[in-house]
DSSP file (Angstrom, degrees, kcal/mol; ACC not computed):
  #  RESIDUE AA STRUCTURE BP1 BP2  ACC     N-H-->O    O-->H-N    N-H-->O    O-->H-N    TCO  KAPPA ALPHA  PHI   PSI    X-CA   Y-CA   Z-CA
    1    1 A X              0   0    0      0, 0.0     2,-0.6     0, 0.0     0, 0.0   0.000 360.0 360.0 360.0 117.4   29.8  -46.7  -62.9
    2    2 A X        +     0   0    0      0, 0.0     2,-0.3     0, 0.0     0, 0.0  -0.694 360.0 160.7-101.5  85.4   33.7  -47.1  -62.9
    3    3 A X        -     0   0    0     -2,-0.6     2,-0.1     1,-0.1     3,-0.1  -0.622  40.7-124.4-108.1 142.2   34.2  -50.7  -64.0
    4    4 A X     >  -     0   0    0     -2,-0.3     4,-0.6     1,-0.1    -1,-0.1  -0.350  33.6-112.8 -72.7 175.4   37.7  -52.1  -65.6
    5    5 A X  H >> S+     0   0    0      2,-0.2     4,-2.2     3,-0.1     3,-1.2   0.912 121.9  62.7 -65.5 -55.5   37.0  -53.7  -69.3
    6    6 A X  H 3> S+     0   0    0      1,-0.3     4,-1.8     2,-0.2    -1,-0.1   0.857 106.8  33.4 -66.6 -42.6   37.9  -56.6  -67.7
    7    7 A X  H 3> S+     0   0    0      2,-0.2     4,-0.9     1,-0.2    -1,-0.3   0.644 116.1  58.9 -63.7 -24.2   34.9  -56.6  -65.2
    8    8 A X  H XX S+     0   0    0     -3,-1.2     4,-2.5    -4,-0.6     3,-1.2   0.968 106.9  54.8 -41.5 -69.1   32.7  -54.9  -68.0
    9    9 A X  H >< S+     0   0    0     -4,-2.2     3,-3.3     1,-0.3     4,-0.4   0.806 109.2  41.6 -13.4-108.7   33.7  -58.2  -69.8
   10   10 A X  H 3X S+     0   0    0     -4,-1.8     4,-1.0     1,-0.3     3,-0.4   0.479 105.0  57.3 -37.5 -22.9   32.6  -60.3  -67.5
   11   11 A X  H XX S+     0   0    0     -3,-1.2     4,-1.8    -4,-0.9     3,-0.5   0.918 113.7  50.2 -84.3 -29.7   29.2  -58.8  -66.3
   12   12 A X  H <X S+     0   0    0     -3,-3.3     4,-0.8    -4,-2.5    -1,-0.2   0.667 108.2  49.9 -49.8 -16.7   28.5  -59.2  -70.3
   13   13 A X  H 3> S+     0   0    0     -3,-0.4     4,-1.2    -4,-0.4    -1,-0.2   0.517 116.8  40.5 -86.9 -40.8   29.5  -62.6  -70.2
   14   14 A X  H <X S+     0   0    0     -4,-1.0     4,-1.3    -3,-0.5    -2,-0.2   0.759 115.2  49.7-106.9 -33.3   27.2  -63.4  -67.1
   15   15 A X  H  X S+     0   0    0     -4,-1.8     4,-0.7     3,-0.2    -2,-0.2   0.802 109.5  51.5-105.5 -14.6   24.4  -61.5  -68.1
   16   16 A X  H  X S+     0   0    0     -4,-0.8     4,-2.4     2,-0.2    -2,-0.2   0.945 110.3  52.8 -35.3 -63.5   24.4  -63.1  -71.8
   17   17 A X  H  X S+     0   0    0     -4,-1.2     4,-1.7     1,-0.3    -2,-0.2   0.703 110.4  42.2 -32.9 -46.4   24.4  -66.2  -70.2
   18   18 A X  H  X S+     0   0    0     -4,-1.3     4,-1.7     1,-0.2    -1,-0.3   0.731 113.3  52.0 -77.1  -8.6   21.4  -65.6  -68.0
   19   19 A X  H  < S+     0   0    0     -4,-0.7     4,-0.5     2,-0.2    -2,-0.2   0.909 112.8  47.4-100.6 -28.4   19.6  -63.9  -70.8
   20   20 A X  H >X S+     0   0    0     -4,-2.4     4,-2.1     2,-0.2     3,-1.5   0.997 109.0  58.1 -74.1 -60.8   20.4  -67.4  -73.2
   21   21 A X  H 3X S+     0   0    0     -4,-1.7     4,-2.2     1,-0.2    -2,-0.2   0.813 110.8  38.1  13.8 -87.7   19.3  -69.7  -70.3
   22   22 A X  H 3X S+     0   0    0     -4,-1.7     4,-1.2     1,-0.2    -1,-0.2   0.451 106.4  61.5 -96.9  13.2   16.1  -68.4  -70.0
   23   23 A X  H <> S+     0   0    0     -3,-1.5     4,-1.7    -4,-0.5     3,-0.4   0.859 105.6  49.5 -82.8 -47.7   15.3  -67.8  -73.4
   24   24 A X  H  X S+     0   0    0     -4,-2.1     4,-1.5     2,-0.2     5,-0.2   0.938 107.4  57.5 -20.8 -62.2   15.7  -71.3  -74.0
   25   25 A X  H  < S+     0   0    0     -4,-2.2    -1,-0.2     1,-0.2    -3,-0.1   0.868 102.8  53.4 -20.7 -69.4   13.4  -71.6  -71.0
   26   26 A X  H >X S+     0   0    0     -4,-1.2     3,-1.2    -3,-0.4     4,-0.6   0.812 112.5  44.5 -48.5 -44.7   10.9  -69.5  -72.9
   27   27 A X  H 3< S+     0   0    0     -4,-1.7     4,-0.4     1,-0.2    -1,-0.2   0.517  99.9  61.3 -87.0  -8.0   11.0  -72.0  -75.8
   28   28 A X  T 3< S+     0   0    0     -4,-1.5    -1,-0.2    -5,-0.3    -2,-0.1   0.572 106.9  48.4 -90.3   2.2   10.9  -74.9  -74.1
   29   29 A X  T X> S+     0   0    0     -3,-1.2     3,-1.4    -5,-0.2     4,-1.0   0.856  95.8  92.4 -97.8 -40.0    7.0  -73.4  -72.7
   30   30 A X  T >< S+     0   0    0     -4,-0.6     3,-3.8     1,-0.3     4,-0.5   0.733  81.7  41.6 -29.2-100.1    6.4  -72.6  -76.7
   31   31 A X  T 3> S+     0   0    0     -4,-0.4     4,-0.7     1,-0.3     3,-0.4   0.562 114.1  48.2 -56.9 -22.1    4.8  -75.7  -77.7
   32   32 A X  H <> S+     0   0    0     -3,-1.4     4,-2.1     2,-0.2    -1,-0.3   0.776 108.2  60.9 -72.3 -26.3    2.4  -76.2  -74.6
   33   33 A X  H <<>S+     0   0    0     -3,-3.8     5,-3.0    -4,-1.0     6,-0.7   0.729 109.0  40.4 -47.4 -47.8    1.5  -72.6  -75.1
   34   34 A X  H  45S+     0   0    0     -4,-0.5    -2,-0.2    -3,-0.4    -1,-0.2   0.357 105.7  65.2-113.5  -0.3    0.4  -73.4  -78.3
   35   35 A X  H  <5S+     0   0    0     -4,-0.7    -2,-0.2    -5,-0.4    -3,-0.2   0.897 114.1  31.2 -71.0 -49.6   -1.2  -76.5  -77.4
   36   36 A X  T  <5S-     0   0    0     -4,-2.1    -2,-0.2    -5,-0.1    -3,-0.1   0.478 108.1-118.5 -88.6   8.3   -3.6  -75.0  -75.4
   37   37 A X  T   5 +     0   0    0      1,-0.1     4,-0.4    -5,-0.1    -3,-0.2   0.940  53.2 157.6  51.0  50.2   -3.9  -71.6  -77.2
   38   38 A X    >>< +     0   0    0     -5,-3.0     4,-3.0     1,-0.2     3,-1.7   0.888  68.4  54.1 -58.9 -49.0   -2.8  -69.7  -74.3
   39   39 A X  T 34>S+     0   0    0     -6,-0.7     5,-2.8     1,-0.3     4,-0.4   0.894 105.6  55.9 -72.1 -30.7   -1.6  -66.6  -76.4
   40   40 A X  T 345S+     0   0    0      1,-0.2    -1,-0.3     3,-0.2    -2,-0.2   0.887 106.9  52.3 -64.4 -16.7   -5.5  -66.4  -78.1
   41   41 A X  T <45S+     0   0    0     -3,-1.7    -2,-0.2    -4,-0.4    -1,-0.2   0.940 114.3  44.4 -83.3 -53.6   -6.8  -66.3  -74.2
   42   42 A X  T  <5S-     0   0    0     -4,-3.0    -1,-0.2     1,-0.1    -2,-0.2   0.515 122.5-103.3 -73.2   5.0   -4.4  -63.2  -73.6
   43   43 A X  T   5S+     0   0    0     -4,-0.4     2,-0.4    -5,-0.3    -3,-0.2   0.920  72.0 139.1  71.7  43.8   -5.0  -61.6  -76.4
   44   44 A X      < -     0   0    0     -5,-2.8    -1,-0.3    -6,-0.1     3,-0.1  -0.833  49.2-136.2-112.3 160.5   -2.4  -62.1  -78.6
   45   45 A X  S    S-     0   0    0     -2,-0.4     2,-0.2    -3,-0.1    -5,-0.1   0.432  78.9  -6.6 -82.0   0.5   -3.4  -62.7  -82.3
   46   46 A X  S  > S-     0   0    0      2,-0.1     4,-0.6    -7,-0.1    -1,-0.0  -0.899  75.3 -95.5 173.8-178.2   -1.1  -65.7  -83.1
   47   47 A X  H  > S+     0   0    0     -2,-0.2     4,-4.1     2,-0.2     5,-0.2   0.783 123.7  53.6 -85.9 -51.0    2.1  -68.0  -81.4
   48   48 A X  H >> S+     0   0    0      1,-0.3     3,-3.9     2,-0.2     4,-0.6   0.747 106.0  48.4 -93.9 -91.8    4.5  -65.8  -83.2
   49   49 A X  H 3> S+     0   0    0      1,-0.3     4,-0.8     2,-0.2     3,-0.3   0.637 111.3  53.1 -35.9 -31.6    3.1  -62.4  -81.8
   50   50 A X  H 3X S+     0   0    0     -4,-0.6     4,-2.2     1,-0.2    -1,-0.3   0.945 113.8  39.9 -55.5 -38.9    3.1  -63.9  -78.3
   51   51 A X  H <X S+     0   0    0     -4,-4.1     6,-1.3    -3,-3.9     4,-0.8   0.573 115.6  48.0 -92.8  15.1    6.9  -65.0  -78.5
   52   52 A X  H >X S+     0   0    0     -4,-0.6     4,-5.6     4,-0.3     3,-0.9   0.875 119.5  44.8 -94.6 -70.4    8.2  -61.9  -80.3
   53   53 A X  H 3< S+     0   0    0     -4,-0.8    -2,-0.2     1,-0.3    -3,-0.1   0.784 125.0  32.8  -9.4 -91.2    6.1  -59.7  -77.5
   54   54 A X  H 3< S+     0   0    0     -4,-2.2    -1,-0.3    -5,-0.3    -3,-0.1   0.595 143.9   1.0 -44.5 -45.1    7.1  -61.6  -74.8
   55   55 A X  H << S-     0   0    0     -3,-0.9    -2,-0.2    -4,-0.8    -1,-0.2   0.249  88.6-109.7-141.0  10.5   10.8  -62.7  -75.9
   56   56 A X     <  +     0   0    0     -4,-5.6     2,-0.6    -6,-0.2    -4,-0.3   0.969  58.7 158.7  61.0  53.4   11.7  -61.3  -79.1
   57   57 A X        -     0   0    0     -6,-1.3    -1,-0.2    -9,-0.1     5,-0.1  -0.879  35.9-130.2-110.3 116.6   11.6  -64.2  -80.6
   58   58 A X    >>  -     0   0    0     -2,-0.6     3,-2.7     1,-0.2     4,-0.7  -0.313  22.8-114.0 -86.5 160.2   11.2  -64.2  -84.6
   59   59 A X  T 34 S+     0   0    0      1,-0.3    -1,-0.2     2,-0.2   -11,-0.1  -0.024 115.9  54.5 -70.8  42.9    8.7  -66.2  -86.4
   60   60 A X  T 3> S+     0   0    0     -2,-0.6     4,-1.8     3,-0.0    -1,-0.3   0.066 109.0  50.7-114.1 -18.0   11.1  -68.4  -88.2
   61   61 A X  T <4 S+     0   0    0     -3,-2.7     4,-0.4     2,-0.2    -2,-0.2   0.328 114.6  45.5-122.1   5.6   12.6  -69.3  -84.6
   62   62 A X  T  X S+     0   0    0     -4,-0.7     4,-1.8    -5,-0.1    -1,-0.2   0.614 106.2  57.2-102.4 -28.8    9.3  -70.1  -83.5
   63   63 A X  H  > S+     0   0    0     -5,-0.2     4,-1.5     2,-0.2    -2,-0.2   0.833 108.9  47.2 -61.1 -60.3    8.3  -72.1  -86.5
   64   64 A X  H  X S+     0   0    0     -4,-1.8     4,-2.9     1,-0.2    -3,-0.1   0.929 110.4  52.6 -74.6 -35.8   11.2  -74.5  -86.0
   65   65 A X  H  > S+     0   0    0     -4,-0.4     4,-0.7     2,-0.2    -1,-0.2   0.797 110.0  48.1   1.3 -80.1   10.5  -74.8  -82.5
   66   66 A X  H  X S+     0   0    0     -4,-1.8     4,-2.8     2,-0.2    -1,-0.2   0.652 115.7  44.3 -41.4 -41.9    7.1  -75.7  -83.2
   67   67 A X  H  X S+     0   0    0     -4,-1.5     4,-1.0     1,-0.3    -2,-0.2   0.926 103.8  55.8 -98.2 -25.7    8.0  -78.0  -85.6
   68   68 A X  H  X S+     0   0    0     -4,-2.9     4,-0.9     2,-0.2    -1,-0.3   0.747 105.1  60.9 -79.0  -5.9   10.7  -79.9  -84.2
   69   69 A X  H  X S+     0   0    0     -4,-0.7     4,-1.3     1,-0.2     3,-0.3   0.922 108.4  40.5 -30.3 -73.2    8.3  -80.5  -81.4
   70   70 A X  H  < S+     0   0    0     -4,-2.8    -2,-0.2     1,-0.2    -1,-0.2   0.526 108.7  56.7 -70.8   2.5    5.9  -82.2  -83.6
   71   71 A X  H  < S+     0   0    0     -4,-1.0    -1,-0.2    -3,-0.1    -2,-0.2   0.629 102.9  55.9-103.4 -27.6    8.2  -83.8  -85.3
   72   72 A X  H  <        0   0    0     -4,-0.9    -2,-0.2    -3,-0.3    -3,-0.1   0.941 360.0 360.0 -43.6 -92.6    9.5  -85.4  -81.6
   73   73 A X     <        0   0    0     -4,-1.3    -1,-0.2     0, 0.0    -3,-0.1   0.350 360.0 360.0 -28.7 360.0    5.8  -86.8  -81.1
């Protein structure tokens, strides 16, 4: 791959972008997920092993999620 730094740049820049995008994405599925206890059906052992598995997502960043959800309702 012969790429300038700038154009390195930028494809880090664009592919950050997508990759924050649709982790968001992912967290915005979080609480419905765990309304219906999707991840026990798939054979995960908990919420927070589904999103780490799935999105890397740590249990503290799943925890607030979660809770600022219910705290919406």
């Amino acid at each position: 791959m012969n790429l300038t730094d700038e154009k390195l740049y930028q494809l880090c820049k664009f592919y950050g972008d997508q990759a924050l995008k649709w982790r968001q994405k992912f967290c915005g599925l979080l609480p419905e997920v765990y309304k219906r206890k999707l991840y026990e059906r798939k054979g995960f052992f908990s919420i927070f092993e589904f999103a780490k598995k799935l999105a890397g997502l740590s249990e503290d960043h799943v925890r607030r999620i979660l809770n600022v959800e219910k705290n919406l309702q």
